[in-house]
C-alpha positions as CSV (number, residue, x, y, z in Angstrom):
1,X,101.5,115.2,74.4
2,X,105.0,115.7,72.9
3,X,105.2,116.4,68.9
4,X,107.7,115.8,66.4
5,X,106.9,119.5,65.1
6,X,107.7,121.6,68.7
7,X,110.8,123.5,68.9
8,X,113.4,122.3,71.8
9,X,112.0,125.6,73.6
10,X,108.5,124.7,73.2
11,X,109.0,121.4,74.4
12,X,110.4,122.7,77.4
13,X,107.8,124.5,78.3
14,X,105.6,121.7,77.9
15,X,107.4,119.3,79.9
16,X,107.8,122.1,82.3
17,X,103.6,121.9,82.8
18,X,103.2,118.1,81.9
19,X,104.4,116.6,84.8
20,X,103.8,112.7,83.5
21,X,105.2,113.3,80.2
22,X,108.3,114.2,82.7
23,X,107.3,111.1,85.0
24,X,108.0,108.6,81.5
25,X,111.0,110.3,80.7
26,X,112.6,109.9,84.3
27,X,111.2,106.1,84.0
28,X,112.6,105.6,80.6
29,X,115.7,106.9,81.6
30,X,116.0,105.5,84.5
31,X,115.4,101.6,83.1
32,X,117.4,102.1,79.5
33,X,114.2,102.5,77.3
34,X,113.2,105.2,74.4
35,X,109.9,106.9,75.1
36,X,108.3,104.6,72.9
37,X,109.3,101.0,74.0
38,X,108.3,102.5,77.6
39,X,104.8,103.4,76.3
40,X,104.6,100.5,74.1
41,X,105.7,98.0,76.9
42,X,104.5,99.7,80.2
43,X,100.8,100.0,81.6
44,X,100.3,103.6,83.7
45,X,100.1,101.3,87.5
46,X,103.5,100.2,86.6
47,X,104.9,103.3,85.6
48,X,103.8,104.6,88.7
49,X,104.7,102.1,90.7
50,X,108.6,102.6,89.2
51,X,108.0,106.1,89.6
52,X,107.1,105.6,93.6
53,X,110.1,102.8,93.7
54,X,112.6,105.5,92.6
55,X,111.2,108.1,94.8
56,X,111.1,106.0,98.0
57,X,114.9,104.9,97.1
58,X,115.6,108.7,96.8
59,X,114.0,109.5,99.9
60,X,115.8,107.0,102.0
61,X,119.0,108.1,100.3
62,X,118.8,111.2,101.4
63,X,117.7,110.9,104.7
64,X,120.7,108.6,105.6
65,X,123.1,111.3,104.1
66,X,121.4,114.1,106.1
67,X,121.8,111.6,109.6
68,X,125.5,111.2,108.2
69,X,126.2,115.0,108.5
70,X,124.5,115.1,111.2
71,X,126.8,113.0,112.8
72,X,129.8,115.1,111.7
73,X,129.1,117.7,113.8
């Protein structure tokens, strides 16, 4: 859990090992909310659920610009 109190370093490192803490930031990010308003307004299924949106989106993203170079060759 992140703490008003931690140095910038410190919460680094934390985020670093706290990989949902780094999951609601990617969310937040992602949909134009603070931390808080996404922990406020968000239950954990739906964070996850964005979080597996996103990642299927990134996925298939990628995929079609690896078969794109591929087909440069």
């Amino acid at each position: 859990m992140i703490r008003r109190s931690w140095t910038p370093k410190a919460l680094e490192e934390e985020l670093k090992k706290d990989g949902y803490v780094r999951i609601q930031f990617f969310i937040a990010e992602k949909l134009g909310l603070t931390l808080s308003d996404l922990r406020n307004r968000m239950t954990d299924t739906e964070l996850l659920g964005w979080y597996t949106y996103f990642k299927i989106q990134a996925d298939e993203e990628q995929a079609a610009y690896d078969k794109a170079k591929r087909g440069r060759r």
